[in-house]
C-alpha positions in Angstrom: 4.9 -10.1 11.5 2.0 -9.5 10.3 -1.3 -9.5 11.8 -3.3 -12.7 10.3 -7.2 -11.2 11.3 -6.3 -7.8 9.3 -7.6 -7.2 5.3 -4.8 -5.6 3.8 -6.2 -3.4 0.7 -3.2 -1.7 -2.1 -4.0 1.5 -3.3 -3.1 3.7 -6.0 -3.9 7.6 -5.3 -3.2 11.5 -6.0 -2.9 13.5 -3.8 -1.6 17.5 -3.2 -0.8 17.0 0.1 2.1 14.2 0.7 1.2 10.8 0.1 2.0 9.7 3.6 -0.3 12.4 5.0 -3.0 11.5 2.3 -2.9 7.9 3.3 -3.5 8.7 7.2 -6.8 10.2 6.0 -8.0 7.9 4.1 -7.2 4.9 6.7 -8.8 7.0 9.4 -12.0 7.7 7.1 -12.5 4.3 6.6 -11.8 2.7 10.2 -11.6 4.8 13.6 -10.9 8.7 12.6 -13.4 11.7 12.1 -12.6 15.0 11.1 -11.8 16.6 14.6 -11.4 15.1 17.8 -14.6 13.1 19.7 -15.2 12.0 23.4 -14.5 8.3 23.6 -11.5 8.3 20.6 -8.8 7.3 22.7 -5.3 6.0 21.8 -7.1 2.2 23.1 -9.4 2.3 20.6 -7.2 4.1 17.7 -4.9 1.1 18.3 -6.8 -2.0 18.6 -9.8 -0.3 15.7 -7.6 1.9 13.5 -6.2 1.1 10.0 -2.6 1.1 10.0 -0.5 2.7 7.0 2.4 -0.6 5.9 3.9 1.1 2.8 3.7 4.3 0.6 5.1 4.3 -2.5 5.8 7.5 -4.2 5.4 7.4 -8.0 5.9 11.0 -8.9 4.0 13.7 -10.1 0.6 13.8 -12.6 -2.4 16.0 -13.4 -5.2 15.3 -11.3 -7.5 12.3 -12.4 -10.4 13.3 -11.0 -12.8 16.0 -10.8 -12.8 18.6 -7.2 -13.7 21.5 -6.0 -10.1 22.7 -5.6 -8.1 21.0 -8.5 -4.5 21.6 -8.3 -2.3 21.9 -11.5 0.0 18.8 -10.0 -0.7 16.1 -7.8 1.7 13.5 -7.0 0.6 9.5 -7.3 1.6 7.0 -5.1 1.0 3.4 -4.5 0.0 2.6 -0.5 -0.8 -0.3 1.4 -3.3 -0.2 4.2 -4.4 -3.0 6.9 -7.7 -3.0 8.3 -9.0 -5.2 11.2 -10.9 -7.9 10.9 -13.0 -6.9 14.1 -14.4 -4.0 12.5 -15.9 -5.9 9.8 -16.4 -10.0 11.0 -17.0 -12.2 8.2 -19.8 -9.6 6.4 -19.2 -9.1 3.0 -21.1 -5.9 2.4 -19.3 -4.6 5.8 -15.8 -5.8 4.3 -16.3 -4.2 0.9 -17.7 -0.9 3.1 -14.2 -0.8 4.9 -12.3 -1.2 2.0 -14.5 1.2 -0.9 -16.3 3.1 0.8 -16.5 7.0 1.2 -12.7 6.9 0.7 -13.9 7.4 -3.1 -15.2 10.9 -1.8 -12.4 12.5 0.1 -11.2 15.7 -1.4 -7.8 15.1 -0.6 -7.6 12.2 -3.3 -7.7 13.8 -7.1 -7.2 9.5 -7.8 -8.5 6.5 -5.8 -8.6 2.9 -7.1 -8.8 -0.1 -4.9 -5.8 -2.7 -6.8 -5.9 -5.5 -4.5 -7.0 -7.0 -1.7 -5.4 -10.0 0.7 -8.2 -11.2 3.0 -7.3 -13.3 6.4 -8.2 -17.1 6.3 -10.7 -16.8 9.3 -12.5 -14.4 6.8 -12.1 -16.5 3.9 -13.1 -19.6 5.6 -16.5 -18.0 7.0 -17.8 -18.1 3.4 -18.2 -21.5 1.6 -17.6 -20.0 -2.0 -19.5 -21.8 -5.6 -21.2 -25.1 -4.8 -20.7 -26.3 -7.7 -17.8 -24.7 -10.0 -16.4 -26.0 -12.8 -16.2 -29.5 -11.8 -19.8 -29.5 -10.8 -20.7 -27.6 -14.2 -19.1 -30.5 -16.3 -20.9 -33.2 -14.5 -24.2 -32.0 -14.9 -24.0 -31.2 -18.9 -22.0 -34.3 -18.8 -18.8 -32.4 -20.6 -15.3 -34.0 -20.9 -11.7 -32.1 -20.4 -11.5 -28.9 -22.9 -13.0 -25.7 -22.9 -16.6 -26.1 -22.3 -18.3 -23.9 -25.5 -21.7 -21.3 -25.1 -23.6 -19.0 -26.4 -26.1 -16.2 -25.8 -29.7 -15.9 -27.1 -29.5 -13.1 -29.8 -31.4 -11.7 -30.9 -31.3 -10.5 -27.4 -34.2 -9.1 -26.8 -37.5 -8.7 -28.7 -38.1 -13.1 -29.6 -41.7 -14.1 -29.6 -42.0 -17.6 -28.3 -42.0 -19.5 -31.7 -38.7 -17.8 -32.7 -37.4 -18.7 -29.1 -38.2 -22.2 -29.6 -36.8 -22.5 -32.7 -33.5 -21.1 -31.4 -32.9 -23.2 -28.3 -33.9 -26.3 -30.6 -30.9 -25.9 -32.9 -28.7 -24.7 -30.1 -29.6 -27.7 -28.0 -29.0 -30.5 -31.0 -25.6 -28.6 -31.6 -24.8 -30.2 -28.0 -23.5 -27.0 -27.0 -22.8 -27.0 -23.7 -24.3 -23.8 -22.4 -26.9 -21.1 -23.1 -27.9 -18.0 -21.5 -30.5 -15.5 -21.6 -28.9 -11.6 -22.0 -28.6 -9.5 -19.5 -31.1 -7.5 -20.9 -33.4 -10.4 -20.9 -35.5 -10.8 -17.5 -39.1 -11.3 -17.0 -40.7 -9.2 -20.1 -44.1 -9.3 -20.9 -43.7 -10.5 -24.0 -41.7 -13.3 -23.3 -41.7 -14.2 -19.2 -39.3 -16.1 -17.2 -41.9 -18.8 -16.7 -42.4 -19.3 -20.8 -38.8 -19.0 -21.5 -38.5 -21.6 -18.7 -41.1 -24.0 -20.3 -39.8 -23.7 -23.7 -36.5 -24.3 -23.4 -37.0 -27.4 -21.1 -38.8 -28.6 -23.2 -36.5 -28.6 -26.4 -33.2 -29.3 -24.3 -35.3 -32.3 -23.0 -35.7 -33.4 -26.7 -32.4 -32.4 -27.7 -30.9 -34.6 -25.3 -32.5 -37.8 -26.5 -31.1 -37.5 -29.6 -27.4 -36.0 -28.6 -27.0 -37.8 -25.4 -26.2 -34.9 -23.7 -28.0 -32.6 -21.8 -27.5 -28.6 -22.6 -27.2 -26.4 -19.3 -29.4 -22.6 -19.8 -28.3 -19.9 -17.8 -32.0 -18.4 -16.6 -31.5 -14.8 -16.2 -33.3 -14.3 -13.0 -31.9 -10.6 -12.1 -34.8 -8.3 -10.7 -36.3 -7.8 -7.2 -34.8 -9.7 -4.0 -38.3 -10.4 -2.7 -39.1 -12.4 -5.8 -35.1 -13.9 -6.1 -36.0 -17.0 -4.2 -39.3 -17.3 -6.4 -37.6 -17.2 -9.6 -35.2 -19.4 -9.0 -38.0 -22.1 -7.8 -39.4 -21.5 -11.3 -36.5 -22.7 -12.6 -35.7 -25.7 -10.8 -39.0 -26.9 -10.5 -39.1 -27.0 -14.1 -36.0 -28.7 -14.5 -33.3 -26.1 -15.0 -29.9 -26.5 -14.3 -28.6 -22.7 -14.0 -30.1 -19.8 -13.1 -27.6 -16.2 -13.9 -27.9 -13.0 -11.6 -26.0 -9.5 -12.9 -24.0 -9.3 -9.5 -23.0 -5.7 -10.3 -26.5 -4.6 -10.5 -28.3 -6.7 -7.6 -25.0 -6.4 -5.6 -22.8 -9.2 -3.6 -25.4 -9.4 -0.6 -28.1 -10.8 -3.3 -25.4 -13.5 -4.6 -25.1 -14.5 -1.3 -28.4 -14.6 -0.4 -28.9 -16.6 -3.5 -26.1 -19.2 -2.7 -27.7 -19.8 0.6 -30.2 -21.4 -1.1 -29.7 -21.9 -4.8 -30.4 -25.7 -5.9 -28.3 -24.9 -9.0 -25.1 -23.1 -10.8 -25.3 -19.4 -10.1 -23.8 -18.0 -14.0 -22.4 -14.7 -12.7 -23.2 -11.9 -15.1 -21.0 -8.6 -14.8 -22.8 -6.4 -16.4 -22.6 -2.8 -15.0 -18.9 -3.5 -13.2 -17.1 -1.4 -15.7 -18.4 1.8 -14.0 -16.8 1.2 -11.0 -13.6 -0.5 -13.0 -12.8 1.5 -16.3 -11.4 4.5 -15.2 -7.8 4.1 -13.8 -8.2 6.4 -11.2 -11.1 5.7 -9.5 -13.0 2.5 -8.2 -12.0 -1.5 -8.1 -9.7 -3.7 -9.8 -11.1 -7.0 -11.3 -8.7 -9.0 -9.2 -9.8 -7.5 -5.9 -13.8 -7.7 -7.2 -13.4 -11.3 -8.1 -12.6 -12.4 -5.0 -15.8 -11.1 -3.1 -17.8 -12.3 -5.8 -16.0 -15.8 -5.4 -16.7 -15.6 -1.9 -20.3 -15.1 -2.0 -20.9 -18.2 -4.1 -20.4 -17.5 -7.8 -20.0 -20.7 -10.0 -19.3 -18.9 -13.1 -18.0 -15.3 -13.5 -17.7 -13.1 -16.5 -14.4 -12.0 -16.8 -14.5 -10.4 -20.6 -12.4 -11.9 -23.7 -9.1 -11.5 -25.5 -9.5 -9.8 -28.6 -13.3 -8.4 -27.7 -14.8 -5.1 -28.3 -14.4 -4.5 -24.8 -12.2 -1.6 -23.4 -9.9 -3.8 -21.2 -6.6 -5.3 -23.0 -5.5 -8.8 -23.4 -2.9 -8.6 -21.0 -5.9 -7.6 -17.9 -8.0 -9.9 -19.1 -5.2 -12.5 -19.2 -4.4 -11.0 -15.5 -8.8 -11.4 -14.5 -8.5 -15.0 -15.8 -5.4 -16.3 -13.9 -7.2 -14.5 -10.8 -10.2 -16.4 -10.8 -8.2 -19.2 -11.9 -6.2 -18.8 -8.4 -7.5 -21.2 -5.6 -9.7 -19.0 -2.8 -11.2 -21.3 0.2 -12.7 -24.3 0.4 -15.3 -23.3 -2.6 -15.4 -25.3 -5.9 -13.1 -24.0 -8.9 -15.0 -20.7 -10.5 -15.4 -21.1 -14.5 -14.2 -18.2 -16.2 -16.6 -17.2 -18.5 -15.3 -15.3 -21.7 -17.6 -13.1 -23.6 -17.7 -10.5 -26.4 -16.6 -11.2 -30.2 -15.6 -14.6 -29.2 -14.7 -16.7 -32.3 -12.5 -19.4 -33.8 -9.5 -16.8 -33.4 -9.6 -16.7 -29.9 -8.4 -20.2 -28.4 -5.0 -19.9 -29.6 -4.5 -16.7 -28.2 -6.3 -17.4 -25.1 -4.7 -20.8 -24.5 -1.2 -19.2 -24.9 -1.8 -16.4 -22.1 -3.4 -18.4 -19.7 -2.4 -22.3 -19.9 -5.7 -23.5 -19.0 -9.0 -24.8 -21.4 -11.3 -24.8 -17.6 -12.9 -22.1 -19.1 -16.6 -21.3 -20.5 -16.0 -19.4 -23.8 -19.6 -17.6 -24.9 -19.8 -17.2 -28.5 -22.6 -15.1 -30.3 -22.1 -14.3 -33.3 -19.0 -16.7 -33.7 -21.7 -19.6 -33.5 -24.8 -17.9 -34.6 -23.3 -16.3 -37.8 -21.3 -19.7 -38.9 -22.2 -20.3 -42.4 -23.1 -24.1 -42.2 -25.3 -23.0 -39.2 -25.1 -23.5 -35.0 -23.9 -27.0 -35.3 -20.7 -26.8 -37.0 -20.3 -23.2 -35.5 -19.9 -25.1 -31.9 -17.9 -28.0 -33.9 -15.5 -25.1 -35.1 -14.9 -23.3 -31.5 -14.0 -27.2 -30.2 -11.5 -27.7 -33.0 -10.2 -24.5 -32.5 -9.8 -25.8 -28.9 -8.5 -28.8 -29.5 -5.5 -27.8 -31.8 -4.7 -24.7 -29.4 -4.1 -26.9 -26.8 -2.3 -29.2 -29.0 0.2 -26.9 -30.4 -1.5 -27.3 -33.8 -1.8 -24.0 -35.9 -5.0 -22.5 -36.9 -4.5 -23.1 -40.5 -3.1 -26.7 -40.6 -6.3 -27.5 -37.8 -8.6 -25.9 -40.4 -7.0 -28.0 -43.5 -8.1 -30.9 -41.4 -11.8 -29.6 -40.2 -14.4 -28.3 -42.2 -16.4 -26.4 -39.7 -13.3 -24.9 -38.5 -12.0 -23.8 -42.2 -15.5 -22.4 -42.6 -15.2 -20.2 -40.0 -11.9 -19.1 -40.4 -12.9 -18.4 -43.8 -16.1 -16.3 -42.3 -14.8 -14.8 -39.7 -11.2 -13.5 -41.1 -13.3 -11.4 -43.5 -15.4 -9.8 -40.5 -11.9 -9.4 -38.5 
């Protein structure tokens, strides 16, 4: 039976030493071993510290995937499964994701080393209280029904004066779209600060909502130092903003944790920097096993890329990253989804069919920005799209019957 207080962590590897001999190493890097013999190992401590090997898969043999100072011709992969004790870690993120990728990356036994999965013990789980608000939380305060809830990103992206700002947000806020967020490259520039940004968009999405009736939620971007984390997020709230956004990749899970222990507000989790420790097939961590720290450590909304984007990652992994976060984790509210990258009127159907679910935030640039009747029928189109997805409705006979949405089909299939 298993042990309920152990992490267990799947692994795929290389190795030119046998798999079973290259997954002792690695478990005793990352728990109880060392290199030779020390006073004070003993079998006790080996035993009740120690990761334990539960299964090696052989999967036969490859070239090496990785760069070493001794690189065989042939390696042979494997698949292994390793269980590490809660004690070593507690309930500390940083410490868990230590155990489970850390220096094990570096061992020059491994010519391959990618962290697949992870199954964390309830006590652990339960220690963290997860999003605050989630995707229930996000519909209540923009005041958004059932259906896919429909954003965008401020493009141009960087470089916007404050009258060009304004007038973006306006038209973006009477379009009642239901979300907008700065870039990632977008922080606290001189020429447009945080605080400014912050003004002028209250202000507009203030206005906006007396004539829509509904009130638009902006993702602040307030990535940057730690010591001024709790600072910027005041700016926001005090001003009235609903969501403030943090790159998790870049200011790491401690910061989003640190920022859920106090955040007033909808933490919009950015990925941005993730791929370098996800791409490459041999190396690094899985979406699924990242989501579930970053889920953890209070995320309401987490990128998770797009189907048909100009992203590296196929349809079927992002499929795979949206039913993850889709999966129930704690007692924390439901994480949105949030889809990015050459979003458009083409990818609800599509999305809706691989997934089975419309509690998702779908972020559309240029799918809104560049619809030819403008931002307002742009977000009508990605609805409609939406709506006949989810009600079996074809893309074509949807369009005969909605004019944003035929204008955008029309637009966009000549860009496809």
């Amino acid at each position: 039976m298993r042990d309920p207080r152990r992490i267990i962590a799947r692994y795929c590897i290389e190795s030119a030493i046998p798999p079973e001999r290259a997954a002792e190493i690695l478990a005793g890097e990352q728990s109880s071993g060392t290199f030779v013999r020390v006073p004070g190992e003993t079998q006790e401590l080996h035993e009740r510290h120690g990761a334990r090997i539960i299964d090696v898969r052989t999967l036969g043999e490859t070239t090496p995937s990785l760069p070493s100072r001794s690189a065989p011709q042939m390696v042979t992969a494997a698949e292994i499964e390793v269980e590490f004790p809660m004690e070593n870690v507690g309930s500390d993120l940083a410490t868990a994701l230590t155990a489970v990728a850390g220096n094990l990356f570096e061992l020059e036994q491994l010519f391959a080393c990618r962290l697949q999965s992870l199954v964390l013990p309830e006590e652990f789980i339960a220690s963290h209280p997860g999003a605050r608000f989630g995707t229930a939380g996000t519909r209540r305060l923009i005041g958004a029904g059932p259906g896919a809830m429909v954003g965008t990103i401020i493009k141009p992206n960087i470089g916007l004066r404050e009258d060009a700002f304004r007038s973006i947000v306006k038209d973006l806020a009477l379009a009642s779209i239901d979300l907008i967020k700065d870039d990632e490259l977008m922080t606290d520039p001189s020429y447009l600060p945080l605080e400014t940004r912050v003004r002028i968009a209250a202000e507009e999405i203030d206005s906006a909502a007396q004539v829509t009736g509904r009130r638009t939620m902006y993702a602040f971007n307030i990535t940057g130092d730690i010591a001024g984390l709790r600072r910027r997020h005041d700016l926001v709230v005090a001003a009235g903003g609903t969501c403030v956004m943090l790159t998790v990749p870049v200011m790491g899970i401690p910061a989003l944790e640190y920022l859920r222990s106090f955040s007033e507000v909808p933490i919009h989790g950015h990925r941005g920097g993730l791929a370098a420790s996800m791409r490459h097939p041999g190396l690094g961590i899985s979406y699924v096993a990242w989501q579930q720290l970053a889920r953890l450590a209070g995320a309401d909304h987490l990128h998770v890329g797009g189907l048909g984007s100009k992203f590296y990652e196929t349809d079927d992994e992002v499929a795979a990253n949206i039913r993850a976060l889709l999966t129930p984790l704690g007692t924390g509210e439901q994480v949105t989804p949030a889809l990015s990258s050459a979003q458009n009127v083409f990818s609800p159907h599509p999305t809706w069919a691989a997934v089975q679910s419309s509690d998702l935030l779908m972020l559309a640039g240029g799918g809104i920005a560049a619809h030819p009747g403008g931002p307002a029928r742009g977000v009508a189109s990605l609805r409609e799209a939406w709506e006949a997805a989810q009600a079996g409705v074809s893309l074509a006979d949807a369009a005969r019957e909605h004019p944003p949405l035929a204008e955008a089909v029309a637009a966009f299939s000549r860009s496809a």
